[in-house]
Each structure stands twice: as C-alpha cells, then as structure tokens.
C-alpha positions as CSV (number, residue, x, y, z in Angstrom):
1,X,67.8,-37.8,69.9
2,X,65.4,-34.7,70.4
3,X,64.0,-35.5,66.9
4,X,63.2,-38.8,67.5
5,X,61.3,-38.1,70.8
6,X,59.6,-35.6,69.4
7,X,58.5,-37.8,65.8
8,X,57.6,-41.0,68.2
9,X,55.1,-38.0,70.4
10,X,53.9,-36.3,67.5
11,X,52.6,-40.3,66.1
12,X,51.7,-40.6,69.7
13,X,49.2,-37.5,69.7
14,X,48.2,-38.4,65.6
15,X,47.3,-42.3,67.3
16,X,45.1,-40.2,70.3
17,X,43.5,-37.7,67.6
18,X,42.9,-40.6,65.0
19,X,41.5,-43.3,68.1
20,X,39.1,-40.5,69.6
21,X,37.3,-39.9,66.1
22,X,37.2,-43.4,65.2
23,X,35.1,-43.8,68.7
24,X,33.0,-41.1,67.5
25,X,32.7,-42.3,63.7
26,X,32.3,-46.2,64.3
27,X,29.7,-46.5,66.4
28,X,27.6,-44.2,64.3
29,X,28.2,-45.5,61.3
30,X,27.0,-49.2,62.6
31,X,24.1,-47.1,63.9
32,X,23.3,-45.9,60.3
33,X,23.8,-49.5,58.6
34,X,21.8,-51.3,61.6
35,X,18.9,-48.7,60.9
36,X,19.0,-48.8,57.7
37,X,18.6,-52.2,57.3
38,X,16.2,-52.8,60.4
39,X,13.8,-49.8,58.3
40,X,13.3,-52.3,55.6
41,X,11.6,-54.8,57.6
42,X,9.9,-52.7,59.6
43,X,6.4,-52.6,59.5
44,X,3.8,-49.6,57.6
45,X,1.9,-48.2,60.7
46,X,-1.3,-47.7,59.2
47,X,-1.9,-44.8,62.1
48,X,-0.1,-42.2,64.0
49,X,2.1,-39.2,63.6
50,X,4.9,-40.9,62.0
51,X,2.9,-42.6,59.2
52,X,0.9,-39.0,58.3
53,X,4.3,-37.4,58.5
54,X,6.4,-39.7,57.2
55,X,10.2,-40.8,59.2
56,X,11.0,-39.4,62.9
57,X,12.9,-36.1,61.9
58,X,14.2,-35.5,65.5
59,X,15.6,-39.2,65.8
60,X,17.3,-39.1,61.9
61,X,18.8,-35.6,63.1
62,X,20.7,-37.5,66.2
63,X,21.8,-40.1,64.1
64,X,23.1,-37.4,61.5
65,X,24.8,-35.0,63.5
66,X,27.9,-37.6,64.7
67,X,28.1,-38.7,61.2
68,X,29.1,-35.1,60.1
69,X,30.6,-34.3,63.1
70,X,32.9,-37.5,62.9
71,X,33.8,-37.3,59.1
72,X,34.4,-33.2,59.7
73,X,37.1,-34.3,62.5
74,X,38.8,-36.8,60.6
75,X,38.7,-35.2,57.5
76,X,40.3,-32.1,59.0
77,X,43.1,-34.2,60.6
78,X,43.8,-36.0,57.4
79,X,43.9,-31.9,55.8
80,X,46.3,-31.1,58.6
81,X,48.8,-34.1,57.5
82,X,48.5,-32.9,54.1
83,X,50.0,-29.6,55.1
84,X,46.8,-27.9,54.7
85,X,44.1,-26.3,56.9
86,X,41.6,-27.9,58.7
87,X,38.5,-26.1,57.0
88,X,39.5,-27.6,54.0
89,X,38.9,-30.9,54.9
90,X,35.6,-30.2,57.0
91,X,34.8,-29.3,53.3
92,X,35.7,-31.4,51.1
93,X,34.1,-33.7,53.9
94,X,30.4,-31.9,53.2
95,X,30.7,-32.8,49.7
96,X,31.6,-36.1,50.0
97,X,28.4,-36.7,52.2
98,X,26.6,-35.2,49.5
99,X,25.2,-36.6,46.4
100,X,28.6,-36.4,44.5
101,X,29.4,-39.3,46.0
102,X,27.6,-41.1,49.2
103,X,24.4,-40.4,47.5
104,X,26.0,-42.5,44.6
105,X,27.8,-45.0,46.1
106,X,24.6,-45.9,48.8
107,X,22.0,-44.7,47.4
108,X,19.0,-46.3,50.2
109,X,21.7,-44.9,53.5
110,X,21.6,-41.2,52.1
111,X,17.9,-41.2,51.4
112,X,17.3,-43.0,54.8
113,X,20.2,-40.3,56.5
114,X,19.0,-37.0,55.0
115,X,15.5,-37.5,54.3
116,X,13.6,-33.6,53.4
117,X,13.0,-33.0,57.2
118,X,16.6,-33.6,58.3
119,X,18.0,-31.4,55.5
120,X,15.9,-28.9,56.4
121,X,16.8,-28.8,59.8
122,X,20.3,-29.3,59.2
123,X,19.7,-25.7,57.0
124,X,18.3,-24.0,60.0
125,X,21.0,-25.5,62.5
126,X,23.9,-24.4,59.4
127,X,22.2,-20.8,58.9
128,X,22.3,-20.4,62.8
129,X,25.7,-21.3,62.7
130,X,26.4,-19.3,59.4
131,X,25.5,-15.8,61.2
132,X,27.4,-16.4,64.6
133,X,30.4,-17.4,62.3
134,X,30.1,-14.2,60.6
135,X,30.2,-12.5,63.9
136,X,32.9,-13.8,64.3
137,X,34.6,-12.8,61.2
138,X,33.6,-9.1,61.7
139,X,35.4,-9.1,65.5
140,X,38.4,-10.3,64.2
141,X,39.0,-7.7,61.5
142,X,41.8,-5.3,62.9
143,X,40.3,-2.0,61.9
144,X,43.3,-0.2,63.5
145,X,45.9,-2.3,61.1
146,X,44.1,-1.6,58.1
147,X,44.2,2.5,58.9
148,X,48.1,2.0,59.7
149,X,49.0,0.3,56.3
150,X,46.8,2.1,54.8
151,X,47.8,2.6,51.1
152,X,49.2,-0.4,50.3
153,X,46.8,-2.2,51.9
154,X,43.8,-0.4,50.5
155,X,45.7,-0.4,46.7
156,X,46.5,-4.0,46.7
157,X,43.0,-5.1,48.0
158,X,40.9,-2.8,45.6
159,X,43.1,-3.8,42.7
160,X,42.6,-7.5,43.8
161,X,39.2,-7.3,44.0
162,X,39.2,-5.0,40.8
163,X,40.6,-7.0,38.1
164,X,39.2,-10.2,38.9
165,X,35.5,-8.0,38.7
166,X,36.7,-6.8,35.0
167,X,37.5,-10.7,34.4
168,X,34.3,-12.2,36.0
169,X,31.9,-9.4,33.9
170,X,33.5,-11.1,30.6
171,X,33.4,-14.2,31.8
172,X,29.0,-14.1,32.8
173,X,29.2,-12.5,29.4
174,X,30.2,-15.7,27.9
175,X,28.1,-17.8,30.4
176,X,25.3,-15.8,30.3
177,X,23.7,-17.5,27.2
178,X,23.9,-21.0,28.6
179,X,23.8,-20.3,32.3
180,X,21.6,-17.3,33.1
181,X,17.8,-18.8,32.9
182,X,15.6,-16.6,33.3
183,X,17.8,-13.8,36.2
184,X,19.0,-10.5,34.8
185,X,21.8,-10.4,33.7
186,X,22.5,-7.6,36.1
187,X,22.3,-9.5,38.5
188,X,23.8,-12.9,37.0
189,X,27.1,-10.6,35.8
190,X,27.6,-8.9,39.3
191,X,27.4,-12.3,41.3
192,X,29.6,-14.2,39.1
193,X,32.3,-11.1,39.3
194,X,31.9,-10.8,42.6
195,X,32.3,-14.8,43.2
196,X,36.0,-13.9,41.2
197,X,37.0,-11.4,43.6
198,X,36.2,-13.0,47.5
199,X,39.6,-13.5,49.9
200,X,38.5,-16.1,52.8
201,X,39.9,-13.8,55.7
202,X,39.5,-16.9,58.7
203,X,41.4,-19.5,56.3
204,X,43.9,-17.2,55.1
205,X,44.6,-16.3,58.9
206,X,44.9,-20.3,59.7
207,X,47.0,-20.6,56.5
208,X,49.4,-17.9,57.7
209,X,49.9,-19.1,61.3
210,X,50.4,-23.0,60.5
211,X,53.4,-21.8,58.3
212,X,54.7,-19.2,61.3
213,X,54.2,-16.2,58.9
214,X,51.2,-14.4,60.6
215,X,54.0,-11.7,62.9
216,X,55.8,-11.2,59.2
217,X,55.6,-8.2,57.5
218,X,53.9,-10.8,54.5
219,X,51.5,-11.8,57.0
220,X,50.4,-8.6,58.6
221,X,49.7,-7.0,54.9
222,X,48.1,-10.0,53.7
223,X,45.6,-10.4,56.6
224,X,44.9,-6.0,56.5
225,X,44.4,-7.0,52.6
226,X,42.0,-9.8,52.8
227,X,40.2,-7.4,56.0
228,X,39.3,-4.5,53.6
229,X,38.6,-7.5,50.8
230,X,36.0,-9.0,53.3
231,X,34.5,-5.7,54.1
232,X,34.3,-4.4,50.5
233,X,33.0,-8.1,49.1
234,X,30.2,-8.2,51.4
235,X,28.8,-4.5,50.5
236,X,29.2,-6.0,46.9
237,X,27.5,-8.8,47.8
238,X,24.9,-6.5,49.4
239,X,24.5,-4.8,46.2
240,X,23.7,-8.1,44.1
241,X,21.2,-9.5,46.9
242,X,19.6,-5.7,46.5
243,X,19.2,-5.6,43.0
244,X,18.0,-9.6,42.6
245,X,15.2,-9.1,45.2
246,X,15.2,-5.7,44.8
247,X,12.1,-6.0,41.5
248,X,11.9,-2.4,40.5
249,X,15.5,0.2,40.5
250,X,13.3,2.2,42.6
251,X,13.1,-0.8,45.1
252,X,16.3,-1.6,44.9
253,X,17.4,1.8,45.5
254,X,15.2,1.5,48.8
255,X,17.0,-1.4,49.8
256,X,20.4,0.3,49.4
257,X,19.4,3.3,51.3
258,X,17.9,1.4,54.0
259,X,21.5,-0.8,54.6
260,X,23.7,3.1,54.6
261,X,21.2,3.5,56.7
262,X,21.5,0.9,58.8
263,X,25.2,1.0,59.0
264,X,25.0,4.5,60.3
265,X,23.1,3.9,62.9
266,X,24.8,0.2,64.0
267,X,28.4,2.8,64.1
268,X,27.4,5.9,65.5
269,X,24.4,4.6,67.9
270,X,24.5,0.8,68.5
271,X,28.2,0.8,69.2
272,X,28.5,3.3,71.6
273,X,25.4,2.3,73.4
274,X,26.8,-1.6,73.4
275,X,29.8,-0.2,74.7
276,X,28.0,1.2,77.6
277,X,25.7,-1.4,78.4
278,X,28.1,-4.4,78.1
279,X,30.9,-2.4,80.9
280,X,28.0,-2.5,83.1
281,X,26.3,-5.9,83.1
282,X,28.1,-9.2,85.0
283,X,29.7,-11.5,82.9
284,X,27.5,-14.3,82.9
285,X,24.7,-12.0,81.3
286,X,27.4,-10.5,78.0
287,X,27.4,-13.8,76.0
288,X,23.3,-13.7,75.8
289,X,23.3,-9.4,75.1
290,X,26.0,-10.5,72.4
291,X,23.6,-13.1,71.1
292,X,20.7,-11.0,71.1
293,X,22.6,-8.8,69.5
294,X,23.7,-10.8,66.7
295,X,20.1,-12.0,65.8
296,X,18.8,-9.2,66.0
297,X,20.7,-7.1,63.9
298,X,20.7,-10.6,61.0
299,X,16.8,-10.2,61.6
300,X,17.4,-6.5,60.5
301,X,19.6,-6.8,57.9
302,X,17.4,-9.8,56.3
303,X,13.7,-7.8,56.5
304,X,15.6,-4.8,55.0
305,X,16.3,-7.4,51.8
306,X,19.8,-8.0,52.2
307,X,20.9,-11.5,53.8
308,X,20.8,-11.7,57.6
309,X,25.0,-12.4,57.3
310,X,25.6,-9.1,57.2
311,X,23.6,-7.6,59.9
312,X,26.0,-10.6,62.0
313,X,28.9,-9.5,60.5
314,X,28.8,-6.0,61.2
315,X,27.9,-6.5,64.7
316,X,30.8,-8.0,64.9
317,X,32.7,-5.1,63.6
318,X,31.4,-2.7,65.9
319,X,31.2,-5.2,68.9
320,X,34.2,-3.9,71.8
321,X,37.7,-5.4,70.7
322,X,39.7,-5.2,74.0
323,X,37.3,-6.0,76.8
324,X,38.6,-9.2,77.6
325,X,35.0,-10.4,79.0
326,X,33.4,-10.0,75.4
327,X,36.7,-12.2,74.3
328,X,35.9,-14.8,76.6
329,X,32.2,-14.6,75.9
330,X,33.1,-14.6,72.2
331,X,35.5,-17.7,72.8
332,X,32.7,-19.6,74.0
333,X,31.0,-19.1,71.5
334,X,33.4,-19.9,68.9
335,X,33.8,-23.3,70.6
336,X,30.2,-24.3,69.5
337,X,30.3,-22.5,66.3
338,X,33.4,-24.3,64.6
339,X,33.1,-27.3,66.3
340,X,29.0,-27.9,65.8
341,X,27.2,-25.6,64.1
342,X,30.1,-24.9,60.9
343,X,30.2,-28.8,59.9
344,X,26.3,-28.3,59.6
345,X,27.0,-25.4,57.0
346,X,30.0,-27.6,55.2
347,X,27.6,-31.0,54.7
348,X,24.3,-28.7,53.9
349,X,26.5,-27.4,51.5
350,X,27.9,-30.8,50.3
351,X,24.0,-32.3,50.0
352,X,23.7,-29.1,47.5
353,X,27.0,-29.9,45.6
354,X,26.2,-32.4,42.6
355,X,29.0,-33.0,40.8
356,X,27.1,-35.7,38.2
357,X,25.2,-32.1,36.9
358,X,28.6,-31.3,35.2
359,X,28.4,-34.6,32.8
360,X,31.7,-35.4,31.4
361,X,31.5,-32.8,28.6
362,X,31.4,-28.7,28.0
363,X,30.6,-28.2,31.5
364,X,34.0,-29.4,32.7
365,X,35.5,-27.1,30.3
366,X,33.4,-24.5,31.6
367,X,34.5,-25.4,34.8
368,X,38.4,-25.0,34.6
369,X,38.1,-21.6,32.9
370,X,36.1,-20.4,35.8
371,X,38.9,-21.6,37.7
372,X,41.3,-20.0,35.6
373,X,40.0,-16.8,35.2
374,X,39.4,-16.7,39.4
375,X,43.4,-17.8,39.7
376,X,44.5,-15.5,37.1
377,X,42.6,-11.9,38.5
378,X,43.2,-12.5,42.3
379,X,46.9,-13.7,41.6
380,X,47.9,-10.6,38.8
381,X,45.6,-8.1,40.1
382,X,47.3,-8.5,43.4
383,X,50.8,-9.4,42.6
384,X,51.0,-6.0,40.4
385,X,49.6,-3.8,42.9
386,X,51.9,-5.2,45.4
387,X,54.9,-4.2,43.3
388,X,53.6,-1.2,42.2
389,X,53.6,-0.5,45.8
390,X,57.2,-1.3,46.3
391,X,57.0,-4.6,47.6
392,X,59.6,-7.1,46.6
393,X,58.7,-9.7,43.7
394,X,58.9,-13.0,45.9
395,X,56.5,-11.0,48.9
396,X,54.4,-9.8,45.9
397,X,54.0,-13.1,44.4
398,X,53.5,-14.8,47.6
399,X,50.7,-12.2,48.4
400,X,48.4,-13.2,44.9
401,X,49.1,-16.5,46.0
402,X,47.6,-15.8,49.6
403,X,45.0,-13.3,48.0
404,X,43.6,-16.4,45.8
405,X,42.5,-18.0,49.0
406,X,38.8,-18.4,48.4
407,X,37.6,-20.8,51.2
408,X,34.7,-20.4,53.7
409,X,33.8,-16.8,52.6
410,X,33.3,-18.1,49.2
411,X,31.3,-20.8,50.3
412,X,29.2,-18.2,52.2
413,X,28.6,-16.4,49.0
414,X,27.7,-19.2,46.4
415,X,25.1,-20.7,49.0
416,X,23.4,-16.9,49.1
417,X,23.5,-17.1,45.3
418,X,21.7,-20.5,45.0
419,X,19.4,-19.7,47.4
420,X,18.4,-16.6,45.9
421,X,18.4,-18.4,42.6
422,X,21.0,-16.2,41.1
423,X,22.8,-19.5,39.9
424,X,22.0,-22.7,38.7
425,X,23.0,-26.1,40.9
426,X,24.9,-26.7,37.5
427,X,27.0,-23.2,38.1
428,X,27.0,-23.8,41.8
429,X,28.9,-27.0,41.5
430,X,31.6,-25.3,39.2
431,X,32.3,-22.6,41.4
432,X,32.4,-24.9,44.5
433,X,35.3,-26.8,42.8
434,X,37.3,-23.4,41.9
435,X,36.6,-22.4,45.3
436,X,38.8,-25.8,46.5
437,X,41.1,-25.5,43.7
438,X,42.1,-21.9,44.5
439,X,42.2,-23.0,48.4
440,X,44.5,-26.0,48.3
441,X,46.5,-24.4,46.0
442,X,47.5,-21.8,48.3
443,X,49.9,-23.6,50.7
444,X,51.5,-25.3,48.0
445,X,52.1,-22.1,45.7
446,X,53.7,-20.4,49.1
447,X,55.9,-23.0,49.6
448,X,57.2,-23.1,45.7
449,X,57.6,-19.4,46.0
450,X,59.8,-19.7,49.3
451,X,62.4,-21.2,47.4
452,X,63.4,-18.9,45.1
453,X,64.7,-16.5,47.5
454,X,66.9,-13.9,46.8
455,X,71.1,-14.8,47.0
456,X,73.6,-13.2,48.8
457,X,75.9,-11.2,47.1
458,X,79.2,-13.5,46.8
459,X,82.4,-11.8,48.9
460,X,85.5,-12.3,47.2
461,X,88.3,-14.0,48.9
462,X,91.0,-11.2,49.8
463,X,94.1,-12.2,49.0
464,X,96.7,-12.8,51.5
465,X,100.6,-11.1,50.9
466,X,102.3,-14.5,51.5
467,X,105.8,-12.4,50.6
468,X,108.6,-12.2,53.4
C-alpha cells in the first residue's frame, strides 16, 4: 500500500515538474516560429539603428534565454529518469541547440535564434557564469578531508591523474600530425594529456548523493580524490594556458612566477584579511564583497596570462568555510548560477560543438580511441592505486569508475583550449563526446560493479545427536 502511494506521488510530482517546463518551453517556442516567420515578410528599413546594425540583439537575447532555460529543465528531468544527473542533460541539451543538430534540422530558426550578437552575448553572460561557478567549486573542496586521508587520497589521485598524462602524451603524439596546425606541440601534447586526466568534482558529488553513497567510506575517498584532482588539473591547466600565450620560455616563465606569486599572496594575505573584513560587515553587504572579490581576483588571474577561472576558483578556496552568512550569501548565489547563468555556458558550448566536422570516416575512429584511451588511464591508473593502497577490489573498481567522471570540469577545460586555439573545432567535438561517454558511463559502471559483491562464508549445519 505504501508503495503504491508513494509511485502514484512520485508520477504526481514528474506530472507538476513536466507541466511547469512545458509552460515555460511552449510558449517560447511559438514565440520563435511566429518570429521567424513574421521576419520574412517584414520589411528592409532603409534607415535606423537596426538596418546599420543588423537584427535587435537585446530582443533575440529574451527570446533565447527561455529557449535554453526550458530545454536545460526538461532535459535535466528526462537525465534524472534515466538514473543520471541532471548536468548531464543541461548538456547534452547545449549540443542539441547547437549546430549538430537544430542548426541542421532548421537551418533559417538557428540563424534567426543565435545570430553573431546573441552568441556573443550569450559568451559573456556563460563566462560570467563560468567564474562564479568556479567559485563555487573552490568553496566546496574540503581541504581538511583531503589532509585526514591523506595518502591514499593523494596516491590514488596523482596516479589517476598520472597515467592517463603518460597515455594522453602518446596519444597527441599520434594526433599531432593531423591535428596540431600550426600550435607547438608543447603545448598541443600537454592539453590533450591534461584533457585525459580531469575528474568533474560537482558531478561526481551529485553522482554520489543520488545513489546514497556520499557518507560511505567510497564516497568520502572518492570526493577527497577528485578535490586534490581538481586542484592539481587546474595548476596543469595553468601551465598549458602559460606556455601557449606565454611566446618566449622566458615569458612563460614570467607567467608562472607571477600565478606562485599570486597564490601566495591570495593564502597568506587575502584570506586572512577577507576573514577579517567579512566578520565585520552586515549581511546584506557579504554577497557583493564576495562578488567583488571573485572578479577581481579572475581579472587578476586573466592580466597575469592565465584564464580568469582560476583567480575564481581559488577565491573560493580561501573564501571562510563555516561562517554560515558567507553559506547563505554563497547559496544565493548558486541559485542564479546553476539555474541561469550555467545553461548559458552548456548551449554556448553546444553552438561550438559540430558534430558534421567528424564526417563519417577516420575522425570517428579517432574519436573512440580518444575515448578509450581517457576510459582506460582514469579507470587503471586509479583502480591500481586504490589497491595498492589496500582498498578492496569492488571499492577499487568502483573508484576508476567514479574517477572517469569527466563532466562540467572537462567542459571547462576544452572551451579554454578552443578559445585559446590550442585545438581545432574538429578535436573539440571529439573530446566533447568522450567527455559524455566517460560521464554517462559512470552510474551505469557503479551499478554493474554493486553486484558482484563479496559472499558470505557458508555455515555448515551442525548436526543434531538425534540418539536416546
């Protein structure tokens, strides 16, 4: 009886989710088609702003935003059904909004939809969004867990991150020829390893509390892994941006002196000083020092020649933990983050994501040994440190398979690599679709790995005397 109340609420709330986004999606969509066809019979102004600079970028952008907001929602409550994360829907959302396939099936409603002025300030909007996320990201890395498990966690994450280095060297070695253009191949060969070795800490988390295993021993190791992952994957990430933009090795020294730099002063100066200042301020005015914060210490990290994520993200880090007004003011804004600004990053993303670059040859070949080699470095390097380590085989296993959770954070990286033309829109396209292989993957690999669990030792009967 309790089951059945609970299924018919359960289709209940699934009815309510489903009938809210549909009153979000509909009417825009009939927005989009009404407009679209009304812009063919309008008529050429022969003066005026909008005929010198070509369609109304403001009104396109308000049309735009509930289209991406509304296919981000539904998309992420289908990827909930499915058993898997939200994000990964929001995702495969952006894509789908994208060239790959809206720009193919209706060809005149993308053009009209995401004309240059809209994408551009979709980019700025996503970007915006991009560096509060990653403030985000930083706060929620338990520093204190990762110095209590120390070396396993540290052995397994290095070793993760290690291998699948070794593997992704090799494999820009084989690309190189075909793929490089005209960047280094320093620089080609340290982003494409580095692209092998990312753990998406946020989806991993959301992975690990859906399926109740975030309090478990598994779950507490695998987030302190993927924390010192994230933290040693963007100072490698740091390197790369360094040494592309970097021109000269004695520029790109300069650059990688200026970030320790920076880091030392953002621990042992900003921190402190933050601490003070944010204890004494009211509340209403610690969610505008935090922004100010945040930008400014992107704005640093981006005119020292690094990307301005990592200025965001290590705010973050060194931002107060357990005042519970900087976790209300960093709740707020969360809200706006994940539920605006992120689906901006997702479909900017997606309208960079053309699958019809791969043809229907080599490339697709290409593209499932990238996958393979990501799958195979992340899932060994970590399954073998784990053991190594003393961790049982079906919690080892179970950590690759968590480990080869690629997901926002790799997103992150591969859009700093095309913008900084380190890849190709060809290679960016392949690495997008390892980075959703290796994701979905994840919740279906833990659940195949539940069920070999370890039997019980039989007891033998004991016999009864039966004699008089």
């Amino acid at each position: 009886m309790e089951s059945a109340v609970q299924e018919r609420s359960g289709r209940t709330a699934l009815r309510r989710i489903l009938v809210g986004a549909a009153l979000i999606a509909v009417p825009a969509a009939v927005v989009v088609v009404v407009l679209g066809l009304g812009s063919a019979y309008a008529p050429v102004a022969s003066t005026g702003a909008k005929a010198a600079g070509g369609p109304d970028t403001y009104a396109r952008l308000l049309v735009a935003l509930p289209v991406i907001l509304g296919a981000c929602h539904l998309a992420g409550v289908l990827a909930r059904r499915l058993g898997q994360p939200a994000v990964i829907g929001e995702i495969v959302a952006g894509i789908l909004l994208g060239p790959s396939l809206f720009g193919i099936v209706w060809p005149a409603a993308f053009g009209w939809l995401f004309p240059g002025g809209v994408v551009s300030a979709i980019n700025i909007l996503s970007q915006l969004g991009l560096i509060f996320f990653m403030y985000l990201v930083g706060s929620e890395i338990d520093l204190d867990a990762v110095r209590r498990r120390g070396f396993t966690a540290v052995t397994v994450s290095q070793v993760s991150i290690a291998l699948p280095m070794v593997c992704g060297i090799v494999l820009a070695l084989a690309m190189y020829p075909d793929f490089g253009g005209d960047v280094g191949f320093l620089a080609f060969g340290l982003f494409i390893a580095v692209s092998m070795s990312v753990t998406a800490f946020p989806v991993l988390a959301r992975i690990l509390t859906d399926r109740g295993l975030a309090k478990t021993p598994l779950g507490a190791l695998a987030l302190t892994c993927a924390a010192v992952d994230d933290v040693a994957a963007w100072c490698l990430l740091a390197v790369v941006v360094a040494v592309s933009q970097g021109g000269t090795p004695s520029e790109a020294f300069l650059t990688v002196g200026l970030t320790l730099v920076f880091v030392v002063a953002m621990i042992y100066v900003v921190r402190p000083l933050l601490a003070k200042v944010l204890a004494r301020v009211p509340e209403s005015a610690v969610l505008a020092i935090l922004l100010g914060g945040i930008m400014l210490s992107a704005l640093a990290t981006n005119e020292i020649g690094i990307h301005a994520i990592f200025g965001a993200f290590l705010f973050g880090v060194i931002a107060p933990r357990k005042d519970p007004v900087v976790a209300r003011a960093a709740g707020k804004l969360g809200s706006v983050t994940l539920t605006l600004l992120l689906p901006l990053f997702f479909a900017y993303t997606g309208l960079h994501t053309e699958f019809s670059l791969l043809g229907s040859g080599p490339l697709w070949l290409w593209t499932v040994l990238i996958t393979a080699v990501a799958v195979f470095g992340k899932w060994v390097g970590s399954t073998t440190a784990a053991r190594l380590t003393g961790v049982g085989w079906r919690e080892s296993l179970s950590l690759g398979a968590l480990m080869n959770c690629r997901g926002l954070t790799e997103l992150v990286v591969l859009n700093v690599g095309l913008q900084l033309k380190v890849i190709s829109p060809a290679v960016f396209a392949m690495l997008v679709i390892m980075t959703l292989v290796s994701t979905i993957a994840t919740a279906p690999a833990l659940a195949l790995i539940s069920k070999f669990k370890t039997r019980p030792p039989v007891q033998r009967r004991r016999k009864v005397d039966r004699t008089p």
